[in-house]
C-alpha positions as CSV (number, residue, x, y, z in Angstrom):
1,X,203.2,18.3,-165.7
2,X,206.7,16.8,-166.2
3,X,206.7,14.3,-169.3
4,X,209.9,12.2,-170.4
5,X,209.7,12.3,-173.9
6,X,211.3,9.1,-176.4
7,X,213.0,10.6,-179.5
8,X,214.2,8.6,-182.7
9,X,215.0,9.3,-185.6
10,X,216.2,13.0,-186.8
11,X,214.2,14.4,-183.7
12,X,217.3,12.7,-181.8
13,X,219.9,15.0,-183.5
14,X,217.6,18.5,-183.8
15,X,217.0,18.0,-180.2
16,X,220.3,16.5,-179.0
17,X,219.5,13.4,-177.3
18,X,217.5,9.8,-177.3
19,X,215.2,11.6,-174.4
20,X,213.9,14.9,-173.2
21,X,211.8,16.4,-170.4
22,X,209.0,18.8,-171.1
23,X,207.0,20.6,-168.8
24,X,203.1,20.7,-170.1
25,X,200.5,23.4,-169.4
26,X,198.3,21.9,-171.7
27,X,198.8,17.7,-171.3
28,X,197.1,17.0,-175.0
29,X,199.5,15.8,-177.7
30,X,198.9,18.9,-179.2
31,X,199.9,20.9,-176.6
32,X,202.7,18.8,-176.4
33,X,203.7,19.5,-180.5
34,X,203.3,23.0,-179.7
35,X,205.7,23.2,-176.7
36,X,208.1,21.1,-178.9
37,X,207.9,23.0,-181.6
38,X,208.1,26.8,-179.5
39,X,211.5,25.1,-177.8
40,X,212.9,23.4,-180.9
41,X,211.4,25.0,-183.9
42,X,213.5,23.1,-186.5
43,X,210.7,20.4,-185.7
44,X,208.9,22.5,-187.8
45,X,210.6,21.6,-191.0
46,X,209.9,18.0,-190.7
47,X,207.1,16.8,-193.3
48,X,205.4,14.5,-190.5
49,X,205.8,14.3,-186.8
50,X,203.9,11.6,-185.5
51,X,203.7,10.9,-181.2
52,X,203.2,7.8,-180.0
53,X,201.5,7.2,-176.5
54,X,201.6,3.9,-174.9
55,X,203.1,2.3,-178.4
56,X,199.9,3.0,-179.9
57,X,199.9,6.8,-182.3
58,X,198.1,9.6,-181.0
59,X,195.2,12.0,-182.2
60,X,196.4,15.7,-181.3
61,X,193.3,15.5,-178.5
62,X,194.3,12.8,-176.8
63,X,195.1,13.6,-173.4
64,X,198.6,12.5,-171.9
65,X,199.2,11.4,-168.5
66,X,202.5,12.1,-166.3
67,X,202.7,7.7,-166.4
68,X,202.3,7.8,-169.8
69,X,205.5,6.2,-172.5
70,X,205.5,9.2,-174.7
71,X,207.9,9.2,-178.4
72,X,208.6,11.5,-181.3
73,X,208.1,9.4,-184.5
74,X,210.3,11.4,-187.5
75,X,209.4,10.7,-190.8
76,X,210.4,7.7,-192.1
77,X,212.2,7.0,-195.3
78,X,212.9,3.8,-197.1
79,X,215.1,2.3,-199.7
């Protein structure tokens, strides 16, 4: 499956862009975190990753469809 991913944040710089496509074998978020992670594995540093699916975040077995708004939420910090 071809997914359009959102990115924001840090994830826009380690990846190099405000989108990216990824091509899923496995179409849960955690098979999505894992393909991210094998192609960009500076993701790896980052103390949190969340993914959002439809503006609402995702549990790691939550199943993504090709339709579905998919984004990379960094950490966030505050001041």
């Amino acid at each position: 499956m071809e997914l359009n991913v959102l990115l924001f944040g840090v994830t826009k710089d380690i990846i190099g862009g405000s989108t990216t496509s990824v091509t899923l074998e496995d179409s849960s978020v955690l098979g999505l975190k894992s393909k991210l992670f094998d192609d960009y594995p500076k993701l790896k540093g980052l103390n949190s990753l969340l993914i959002a699916v439809n503006n609402e975040y995702a549990d790691d077995d939550l199943i993504i469809k090709s339709s579905d708004e998919v984004a990379i939420i960094p950490p966030v910090s505050g001041g």
